[in-house]
Biopython code that builds the backbone (N, CA, C, O; Angstrom):
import numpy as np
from Bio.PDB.StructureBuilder import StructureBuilder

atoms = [
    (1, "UNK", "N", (-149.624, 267.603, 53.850)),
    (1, "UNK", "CA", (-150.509, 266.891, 52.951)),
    (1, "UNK", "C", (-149.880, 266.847, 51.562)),
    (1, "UNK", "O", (-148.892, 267.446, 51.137)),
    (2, "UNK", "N", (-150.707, 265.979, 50.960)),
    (2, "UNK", "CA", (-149.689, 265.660, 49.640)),
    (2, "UNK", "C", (-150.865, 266.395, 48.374)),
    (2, "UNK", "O", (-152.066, 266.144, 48.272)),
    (3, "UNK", "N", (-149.979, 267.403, 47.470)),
    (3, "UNK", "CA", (-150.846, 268.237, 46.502)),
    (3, "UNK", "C", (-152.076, 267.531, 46.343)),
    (3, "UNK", "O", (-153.126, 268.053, 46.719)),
    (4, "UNK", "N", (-152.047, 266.114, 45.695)),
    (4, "UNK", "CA", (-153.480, 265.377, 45.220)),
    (4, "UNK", "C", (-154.253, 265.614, 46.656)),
    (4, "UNK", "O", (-155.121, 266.462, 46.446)),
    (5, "UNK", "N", (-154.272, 265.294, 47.709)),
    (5, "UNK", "CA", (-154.695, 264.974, 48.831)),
    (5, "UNK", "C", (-155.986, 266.633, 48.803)),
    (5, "UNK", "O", (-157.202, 266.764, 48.657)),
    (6, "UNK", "N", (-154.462, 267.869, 49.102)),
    (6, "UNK", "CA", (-155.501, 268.765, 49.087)),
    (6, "UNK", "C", (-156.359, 269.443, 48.036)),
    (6, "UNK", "O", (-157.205, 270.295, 48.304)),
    (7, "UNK", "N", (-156.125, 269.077, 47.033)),
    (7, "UNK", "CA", (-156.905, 269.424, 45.756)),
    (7, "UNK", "C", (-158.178, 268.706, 45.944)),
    (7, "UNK", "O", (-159.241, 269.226, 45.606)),
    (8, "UNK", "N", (-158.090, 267.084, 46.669)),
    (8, "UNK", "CA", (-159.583, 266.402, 46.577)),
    (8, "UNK", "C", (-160.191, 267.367, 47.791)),
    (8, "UNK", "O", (-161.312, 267.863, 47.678)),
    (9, "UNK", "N", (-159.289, 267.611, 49.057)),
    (9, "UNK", "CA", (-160.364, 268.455, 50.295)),
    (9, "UNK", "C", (-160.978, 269.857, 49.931)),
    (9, "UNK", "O", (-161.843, 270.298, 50.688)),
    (10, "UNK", "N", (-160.673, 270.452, 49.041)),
    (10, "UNK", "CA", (-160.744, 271.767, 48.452)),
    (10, "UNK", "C", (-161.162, 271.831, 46.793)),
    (10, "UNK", "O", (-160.836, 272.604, 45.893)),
    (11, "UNK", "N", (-162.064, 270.606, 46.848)),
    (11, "UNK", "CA", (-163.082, 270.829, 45.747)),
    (11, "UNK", "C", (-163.884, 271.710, 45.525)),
    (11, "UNK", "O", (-164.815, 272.224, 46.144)),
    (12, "UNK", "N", (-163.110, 271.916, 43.913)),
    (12, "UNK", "CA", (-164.238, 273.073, 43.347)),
    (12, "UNK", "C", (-162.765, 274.220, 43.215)),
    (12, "UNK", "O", (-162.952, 275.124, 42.400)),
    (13, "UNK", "N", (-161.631, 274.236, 43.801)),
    (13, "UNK", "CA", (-160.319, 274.659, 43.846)),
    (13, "UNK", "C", (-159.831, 274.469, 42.361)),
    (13, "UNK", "O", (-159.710, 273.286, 42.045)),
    (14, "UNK", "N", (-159.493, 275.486, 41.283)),
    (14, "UNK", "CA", (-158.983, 275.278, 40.153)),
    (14, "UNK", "C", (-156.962, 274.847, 40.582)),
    (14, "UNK", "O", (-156.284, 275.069, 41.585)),
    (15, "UNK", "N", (-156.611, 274.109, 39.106)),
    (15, "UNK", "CA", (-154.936, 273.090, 39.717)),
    (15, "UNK", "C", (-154.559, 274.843, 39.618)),
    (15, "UNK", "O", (-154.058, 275.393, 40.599)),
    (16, "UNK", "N", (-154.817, 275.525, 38.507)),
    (16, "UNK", "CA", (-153.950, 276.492, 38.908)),
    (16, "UNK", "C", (-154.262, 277.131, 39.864)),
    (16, "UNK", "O", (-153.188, 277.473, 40.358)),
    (17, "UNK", "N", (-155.279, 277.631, 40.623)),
    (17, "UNK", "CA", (-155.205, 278.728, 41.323)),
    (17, "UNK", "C", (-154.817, 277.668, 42.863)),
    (17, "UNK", "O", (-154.499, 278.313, 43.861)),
    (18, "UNK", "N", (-154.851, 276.389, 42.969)),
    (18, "UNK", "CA", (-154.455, 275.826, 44.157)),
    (18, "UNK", "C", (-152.853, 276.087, 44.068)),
    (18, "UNK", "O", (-152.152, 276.396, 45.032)),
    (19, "UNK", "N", (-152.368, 275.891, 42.623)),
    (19, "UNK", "CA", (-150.721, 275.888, 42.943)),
    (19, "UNK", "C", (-150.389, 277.519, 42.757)),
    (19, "UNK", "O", (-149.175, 277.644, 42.600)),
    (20, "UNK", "N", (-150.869, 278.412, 42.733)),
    (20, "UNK", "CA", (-150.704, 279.609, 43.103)),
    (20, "UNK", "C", (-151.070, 279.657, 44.748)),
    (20, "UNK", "O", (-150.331, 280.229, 45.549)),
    (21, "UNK", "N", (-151.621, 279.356, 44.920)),
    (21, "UNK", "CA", (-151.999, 279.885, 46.212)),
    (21, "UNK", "C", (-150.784, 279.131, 47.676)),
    (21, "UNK", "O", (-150.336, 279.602, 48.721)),
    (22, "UNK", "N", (-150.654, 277.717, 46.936)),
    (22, "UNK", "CA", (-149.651, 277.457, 47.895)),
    (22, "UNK", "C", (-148.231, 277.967, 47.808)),
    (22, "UNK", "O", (-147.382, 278.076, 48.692)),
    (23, "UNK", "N", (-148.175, 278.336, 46.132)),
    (23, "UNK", "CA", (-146.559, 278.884, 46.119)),
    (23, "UNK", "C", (-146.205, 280.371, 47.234)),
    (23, "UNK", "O", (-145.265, 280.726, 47.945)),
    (24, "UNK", "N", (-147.858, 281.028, 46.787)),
    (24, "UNK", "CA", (-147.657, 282.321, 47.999)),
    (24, "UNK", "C", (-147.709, 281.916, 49.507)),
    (24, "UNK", "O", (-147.334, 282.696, 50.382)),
    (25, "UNK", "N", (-148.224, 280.572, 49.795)),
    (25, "UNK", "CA", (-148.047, 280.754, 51.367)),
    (25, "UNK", "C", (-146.334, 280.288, 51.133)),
    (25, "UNK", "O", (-145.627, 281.145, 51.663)),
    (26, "UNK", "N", (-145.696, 279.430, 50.638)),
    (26, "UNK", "CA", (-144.822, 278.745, 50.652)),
    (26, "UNK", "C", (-143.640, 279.936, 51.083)),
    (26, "UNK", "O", (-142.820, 279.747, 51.981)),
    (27, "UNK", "N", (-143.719, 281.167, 50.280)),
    (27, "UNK", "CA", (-143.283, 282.651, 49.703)),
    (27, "UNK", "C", (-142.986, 283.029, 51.289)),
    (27, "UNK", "O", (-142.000, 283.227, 51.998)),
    (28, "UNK", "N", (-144.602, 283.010, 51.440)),
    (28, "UNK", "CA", (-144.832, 284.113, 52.957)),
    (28, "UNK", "C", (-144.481, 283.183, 54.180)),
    (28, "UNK", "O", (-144.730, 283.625, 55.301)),
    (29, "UNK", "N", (-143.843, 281.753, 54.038)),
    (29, "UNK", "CA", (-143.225, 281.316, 55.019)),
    (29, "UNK", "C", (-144.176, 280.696, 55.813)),
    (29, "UNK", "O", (-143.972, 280.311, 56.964)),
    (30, "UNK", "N", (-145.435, 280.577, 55.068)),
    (30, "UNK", "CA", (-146.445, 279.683, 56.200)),
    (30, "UNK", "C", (-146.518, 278.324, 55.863)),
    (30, "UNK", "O", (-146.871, 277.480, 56.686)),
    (31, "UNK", "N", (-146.161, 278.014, 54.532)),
    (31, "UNK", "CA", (-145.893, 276.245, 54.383)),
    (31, "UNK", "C", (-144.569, 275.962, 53.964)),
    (31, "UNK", "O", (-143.878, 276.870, 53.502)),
    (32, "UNK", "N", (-144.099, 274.712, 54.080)),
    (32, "UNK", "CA", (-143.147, 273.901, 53.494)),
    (32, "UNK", "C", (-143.561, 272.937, 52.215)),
    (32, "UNK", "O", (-144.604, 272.288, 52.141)),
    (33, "UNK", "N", (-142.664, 272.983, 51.370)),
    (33, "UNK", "CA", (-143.105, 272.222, 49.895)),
    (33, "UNK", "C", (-141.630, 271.071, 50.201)),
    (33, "UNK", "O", (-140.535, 271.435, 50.628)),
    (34, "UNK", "N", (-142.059, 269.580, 49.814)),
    (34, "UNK", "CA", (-141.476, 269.137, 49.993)),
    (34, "UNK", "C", (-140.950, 268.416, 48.660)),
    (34, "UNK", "O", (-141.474, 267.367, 49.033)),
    (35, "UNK", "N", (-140.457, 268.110, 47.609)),
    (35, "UNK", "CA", (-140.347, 267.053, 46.595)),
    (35, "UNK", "C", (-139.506, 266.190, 46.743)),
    (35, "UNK", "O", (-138.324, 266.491, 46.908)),
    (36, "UNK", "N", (-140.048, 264.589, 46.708)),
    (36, "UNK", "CA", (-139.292, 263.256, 46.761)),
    (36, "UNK", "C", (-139.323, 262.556, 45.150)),
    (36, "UNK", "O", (-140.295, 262.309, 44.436)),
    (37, "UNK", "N", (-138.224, 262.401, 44.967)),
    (37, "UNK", "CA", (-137.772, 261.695, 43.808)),
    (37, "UNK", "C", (-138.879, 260.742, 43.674)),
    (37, "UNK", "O", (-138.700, 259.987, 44.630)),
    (38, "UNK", "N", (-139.736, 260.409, 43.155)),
    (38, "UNK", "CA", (-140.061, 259.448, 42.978)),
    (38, "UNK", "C", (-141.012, 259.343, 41.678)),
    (38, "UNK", "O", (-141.277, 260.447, 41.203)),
    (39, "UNK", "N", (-141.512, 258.373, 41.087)),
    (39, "UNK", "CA", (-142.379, 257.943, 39.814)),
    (39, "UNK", "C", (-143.418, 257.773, 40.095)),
    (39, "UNK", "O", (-143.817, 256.767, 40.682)),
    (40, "UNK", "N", (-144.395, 259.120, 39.591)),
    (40, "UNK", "CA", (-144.329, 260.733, 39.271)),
    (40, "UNK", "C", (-143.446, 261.104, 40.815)),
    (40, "UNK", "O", (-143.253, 260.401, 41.807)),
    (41, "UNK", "N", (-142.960, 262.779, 40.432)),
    (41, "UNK", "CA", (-142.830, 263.218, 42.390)),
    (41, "UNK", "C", (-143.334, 263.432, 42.733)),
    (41, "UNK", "O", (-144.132, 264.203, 42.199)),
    (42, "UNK", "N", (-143.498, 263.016, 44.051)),
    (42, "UNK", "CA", (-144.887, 263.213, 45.556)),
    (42, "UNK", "C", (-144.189, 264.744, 46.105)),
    (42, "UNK", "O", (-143.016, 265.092, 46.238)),
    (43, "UNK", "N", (-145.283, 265.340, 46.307)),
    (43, "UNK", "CA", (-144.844, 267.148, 46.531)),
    (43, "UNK", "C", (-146.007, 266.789, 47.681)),
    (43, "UNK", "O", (-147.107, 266.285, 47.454)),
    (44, "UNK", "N", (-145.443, 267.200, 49.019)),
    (44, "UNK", "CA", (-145.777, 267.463, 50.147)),
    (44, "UNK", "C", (-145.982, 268.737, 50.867)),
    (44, "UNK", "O", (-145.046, 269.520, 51.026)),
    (45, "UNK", "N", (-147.197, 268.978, 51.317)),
    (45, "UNK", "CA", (-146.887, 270.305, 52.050)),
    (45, "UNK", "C", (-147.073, 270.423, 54.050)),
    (45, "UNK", "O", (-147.882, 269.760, 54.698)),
    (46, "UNK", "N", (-146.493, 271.016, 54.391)),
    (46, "UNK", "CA", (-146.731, 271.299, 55.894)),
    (46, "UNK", "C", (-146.153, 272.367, 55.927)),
    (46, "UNK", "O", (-145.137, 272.783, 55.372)),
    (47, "UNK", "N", (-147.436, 273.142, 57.174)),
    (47, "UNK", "CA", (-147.526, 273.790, 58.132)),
    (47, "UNK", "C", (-146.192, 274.037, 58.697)),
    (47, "UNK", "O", (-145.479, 273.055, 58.903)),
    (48, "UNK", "N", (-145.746, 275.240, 58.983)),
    (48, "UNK", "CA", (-144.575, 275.978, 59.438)),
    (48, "UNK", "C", (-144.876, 276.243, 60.607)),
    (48, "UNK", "O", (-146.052, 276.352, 60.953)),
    (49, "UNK", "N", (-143.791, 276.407, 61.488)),
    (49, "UNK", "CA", (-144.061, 277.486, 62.777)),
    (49, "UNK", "C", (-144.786, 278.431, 62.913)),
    (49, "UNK", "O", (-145.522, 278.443, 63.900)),
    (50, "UNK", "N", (-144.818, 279.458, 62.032)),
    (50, "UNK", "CA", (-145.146, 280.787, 61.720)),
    (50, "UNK", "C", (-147.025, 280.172, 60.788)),
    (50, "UNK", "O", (-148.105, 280.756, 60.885)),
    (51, "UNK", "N", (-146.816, 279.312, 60.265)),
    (51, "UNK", "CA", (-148.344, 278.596, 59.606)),
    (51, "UNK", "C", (-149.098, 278.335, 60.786)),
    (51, "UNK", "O", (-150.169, 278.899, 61.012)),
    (52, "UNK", "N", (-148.462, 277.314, 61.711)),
    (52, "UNK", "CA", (-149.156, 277.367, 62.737)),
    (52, "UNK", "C", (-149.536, 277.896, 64.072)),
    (52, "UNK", "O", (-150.106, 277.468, 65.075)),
    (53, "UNK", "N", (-148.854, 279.274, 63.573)),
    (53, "UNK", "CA", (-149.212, 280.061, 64.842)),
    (53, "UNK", "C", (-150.873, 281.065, 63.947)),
    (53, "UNK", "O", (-151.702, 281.609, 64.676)),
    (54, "UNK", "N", (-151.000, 281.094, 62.536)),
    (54, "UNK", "CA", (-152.155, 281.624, 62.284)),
    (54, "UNK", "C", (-152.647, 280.788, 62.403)),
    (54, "UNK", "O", (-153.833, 281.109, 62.475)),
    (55, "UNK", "N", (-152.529, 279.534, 62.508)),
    (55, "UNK", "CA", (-153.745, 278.279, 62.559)),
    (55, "UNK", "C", (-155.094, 278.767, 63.275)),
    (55, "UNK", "O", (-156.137, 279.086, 62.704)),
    (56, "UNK", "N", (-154.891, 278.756, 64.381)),
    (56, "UNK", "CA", (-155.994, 278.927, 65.610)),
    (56, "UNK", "C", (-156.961, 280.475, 65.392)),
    (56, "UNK", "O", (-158.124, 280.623, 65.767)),
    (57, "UNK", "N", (-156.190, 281.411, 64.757)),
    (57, "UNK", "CA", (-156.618, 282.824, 64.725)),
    (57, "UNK", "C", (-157.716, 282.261, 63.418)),
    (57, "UNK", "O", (-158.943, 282.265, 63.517)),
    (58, "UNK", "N", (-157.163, 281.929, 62.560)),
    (58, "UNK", "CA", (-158.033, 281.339, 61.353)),
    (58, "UNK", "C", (-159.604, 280.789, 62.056)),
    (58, "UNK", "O", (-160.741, 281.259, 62.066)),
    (59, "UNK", "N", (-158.941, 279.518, 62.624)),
    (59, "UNK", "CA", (-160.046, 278.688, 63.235)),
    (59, "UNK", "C", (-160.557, 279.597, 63.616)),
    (59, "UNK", "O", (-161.016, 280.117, 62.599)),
    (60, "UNK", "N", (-160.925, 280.448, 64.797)),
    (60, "UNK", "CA", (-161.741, 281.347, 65.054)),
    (60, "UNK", "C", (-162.612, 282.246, 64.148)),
    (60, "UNK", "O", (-163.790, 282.595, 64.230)),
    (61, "UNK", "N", (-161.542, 282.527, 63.174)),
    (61, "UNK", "CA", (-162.413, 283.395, 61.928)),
    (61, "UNK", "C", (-163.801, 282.422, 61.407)),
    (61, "UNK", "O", (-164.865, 283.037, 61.466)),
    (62, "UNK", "N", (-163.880, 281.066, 60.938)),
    (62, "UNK", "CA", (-164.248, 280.131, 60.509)),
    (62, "UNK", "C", (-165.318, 279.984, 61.787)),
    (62, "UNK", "O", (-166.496, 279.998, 61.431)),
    (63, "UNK", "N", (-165.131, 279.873, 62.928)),
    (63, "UNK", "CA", (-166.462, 279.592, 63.846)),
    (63, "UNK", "C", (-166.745, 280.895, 63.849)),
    (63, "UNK", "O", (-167.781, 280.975, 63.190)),
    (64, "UNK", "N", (-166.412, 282.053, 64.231)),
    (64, "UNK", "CA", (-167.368, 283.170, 63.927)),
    (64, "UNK", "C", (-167.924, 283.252, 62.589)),
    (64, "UNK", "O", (-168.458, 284.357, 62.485)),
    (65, "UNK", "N", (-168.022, 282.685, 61.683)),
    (65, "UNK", "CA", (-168.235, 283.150, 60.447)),
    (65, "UNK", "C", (-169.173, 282.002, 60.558)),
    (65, "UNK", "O", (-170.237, 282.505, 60.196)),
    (66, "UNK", "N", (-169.383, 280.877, 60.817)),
    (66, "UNK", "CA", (-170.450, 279.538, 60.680)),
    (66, "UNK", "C", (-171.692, 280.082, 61.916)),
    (66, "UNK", "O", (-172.908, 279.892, 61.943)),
    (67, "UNK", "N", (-171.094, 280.563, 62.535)),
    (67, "UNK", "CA", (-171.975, 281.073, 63.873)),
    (67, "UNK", "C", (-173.003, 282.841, 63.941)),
    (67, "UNK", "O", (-173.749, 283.334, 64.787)),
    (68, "UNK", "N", (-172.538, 283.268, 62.674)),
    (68, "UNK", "CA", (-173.376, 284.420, 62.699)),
    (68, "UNK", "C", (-173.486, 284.413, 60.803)),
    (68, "UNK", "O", (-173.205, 285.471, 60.240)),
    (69, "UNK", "N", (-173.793, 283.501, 60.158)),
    (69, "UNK", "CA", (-173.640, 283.271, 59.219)),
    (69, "UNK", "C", (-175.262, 283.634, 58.370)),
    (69, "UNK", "O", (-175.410, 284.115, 57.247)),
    (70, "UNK", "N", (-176.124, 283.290, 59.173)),
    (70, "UNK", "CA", (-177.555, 283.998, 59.223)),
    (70, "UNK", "C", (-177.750, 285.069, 59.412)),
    (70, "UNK", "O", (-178.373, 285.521, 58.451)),
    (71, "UNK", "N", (-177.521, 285.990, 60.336)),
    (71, "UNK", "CA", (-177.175, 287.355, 60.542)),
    (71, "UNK", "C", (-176.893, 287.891, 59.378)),
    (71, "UNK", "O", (-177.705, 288.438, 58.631)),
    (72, "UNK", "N", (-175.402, 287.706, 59.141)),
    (72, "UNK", "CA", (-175.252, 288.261, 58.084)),
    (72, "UNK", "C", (-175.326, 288.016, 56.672)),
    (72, "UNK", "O", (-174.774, 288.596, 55.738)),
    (73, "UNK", "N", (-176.347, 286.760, 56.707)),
    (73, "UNK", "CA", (-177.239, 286.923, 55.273)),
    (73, "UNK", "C", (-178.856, 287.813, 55.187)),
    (73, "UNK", "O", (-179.567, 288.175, 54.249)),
    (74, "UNK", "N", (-178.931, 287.894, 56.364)),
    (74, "UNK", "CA", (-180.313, 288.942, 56.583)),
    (74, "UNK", "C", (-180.055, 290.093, 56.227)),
    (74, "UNK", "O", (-180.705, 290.849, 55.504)),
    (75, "UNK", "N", (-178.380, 290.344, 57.117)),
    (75, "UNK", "CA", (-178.547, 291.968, 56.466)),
    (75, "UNK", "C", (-178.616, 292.407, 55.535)),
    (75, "UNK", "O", (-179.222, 293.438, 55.241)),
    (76, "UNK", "N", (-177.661, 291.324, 54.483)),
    (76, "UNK", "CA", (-177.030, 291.280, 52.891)),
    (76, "UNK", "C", (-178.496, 291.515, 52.259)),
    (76, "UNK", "O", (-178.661, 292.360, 51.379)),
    (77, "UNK", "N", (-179.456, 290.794, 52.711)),
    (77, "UNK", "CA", (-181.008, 291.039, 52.345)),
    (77, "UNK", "C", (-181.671, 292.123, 52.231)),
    (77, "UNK", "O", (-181.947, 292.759, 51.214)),
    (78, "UNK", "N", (-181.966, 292.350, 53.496)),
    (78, "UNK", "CA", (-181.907, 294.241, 53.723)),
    (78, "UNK", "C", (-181.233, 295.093, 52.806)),
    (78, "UNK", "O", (-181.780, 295.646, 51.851)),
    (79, "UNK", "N", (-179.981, 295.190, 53.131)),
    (79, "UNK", "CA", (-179.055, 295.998, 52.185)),
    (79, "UNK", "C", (-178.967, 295.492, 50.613)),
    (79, "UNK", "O", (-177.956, 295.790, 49.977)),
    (80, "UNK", "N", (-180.136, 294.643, 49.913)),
    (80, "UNK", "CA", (-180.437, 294.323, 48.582)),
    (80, "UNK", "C", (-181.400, 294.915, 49.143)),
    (80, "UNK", "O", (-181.256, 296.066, 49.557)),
    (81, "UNK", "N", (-182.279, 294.410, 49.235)),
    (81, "UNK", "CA", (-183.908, 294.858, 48.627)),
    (81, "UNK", "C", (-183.719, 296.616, 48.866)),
    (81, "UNK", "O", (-183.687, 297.454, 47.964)),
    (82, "UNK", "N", (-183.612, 296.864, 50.306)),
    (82, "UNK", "CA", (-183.208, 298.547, 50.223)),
    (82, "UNK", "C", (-182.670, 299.303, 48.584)),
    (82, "UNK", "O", (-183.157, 300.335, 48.122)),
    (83, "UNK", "N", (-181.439, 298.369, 47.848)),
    (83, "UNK", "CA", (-181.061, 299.256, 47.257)),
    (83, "UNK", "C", (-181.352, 299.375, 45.714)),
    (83, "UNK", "O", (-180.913, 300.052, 44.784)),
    (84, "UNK", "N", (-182.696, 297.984, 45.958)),
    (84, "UNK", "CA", (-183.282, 297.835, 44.540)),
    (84, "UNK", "C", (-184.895, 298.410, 44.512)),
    (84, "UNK", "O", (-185.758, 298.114, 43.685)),
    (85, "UNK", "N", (-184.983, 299.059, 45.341)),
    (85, "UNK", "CA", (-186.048, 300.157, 45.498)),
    (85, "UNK", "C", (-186.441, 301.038, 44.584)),
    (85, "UNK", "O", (-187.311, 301.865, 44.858)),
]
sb = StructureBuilder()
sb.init_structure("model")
sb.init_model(0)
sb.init_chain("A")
sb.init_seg("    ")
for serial, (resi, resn, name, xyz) in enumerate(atoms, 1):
    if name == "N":
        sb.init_residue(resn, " ", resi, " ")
    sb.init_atom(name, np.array(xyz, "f"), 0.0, 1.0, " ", f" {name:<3s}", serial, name[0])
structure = sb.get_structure()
């Protein structure tokens, strides 16, 4: 994807902390940064081998987390009111 691209999907994402965050995956070998000469340069990113082998483990994190997402705002409830007693 191209920087502008994911900055609009990840609204609410500050420019700096998006271009921190991709320089560390870039670092840890889970994306590719691409720059093409061009007027401004288009900076591209993709998914690595090693990016897309956490892909799917992620995805899972993300449906368990949408799928017991009530749960564990009840408890968060509980464990407030309990500790404002």
């Amino acid at each position: 994807m191209r920087y502008s691209e994911l900055a609009r999907t990840l609204a609410g994402v500050s420019p700096k902390m998006l271009s921190q965050t991709l320089k560390s995956l870039e670092r840890d070998g889970l994306v590719s940064r691409t720059a093409t000469a061009t007027v401004p340069v288009t900076v591209t990113y993709d998914l690595t081998a090693l990016g897309l082998s956490l892909h799917e483990t992620v995805r899972q994190l993300k449906v368990w987390s949408e799928l017991h997402r009530d749960e564990v705002s009840a408890h968060q409830a509980r464990f407030d009111a309990a500790r404002d007693r």
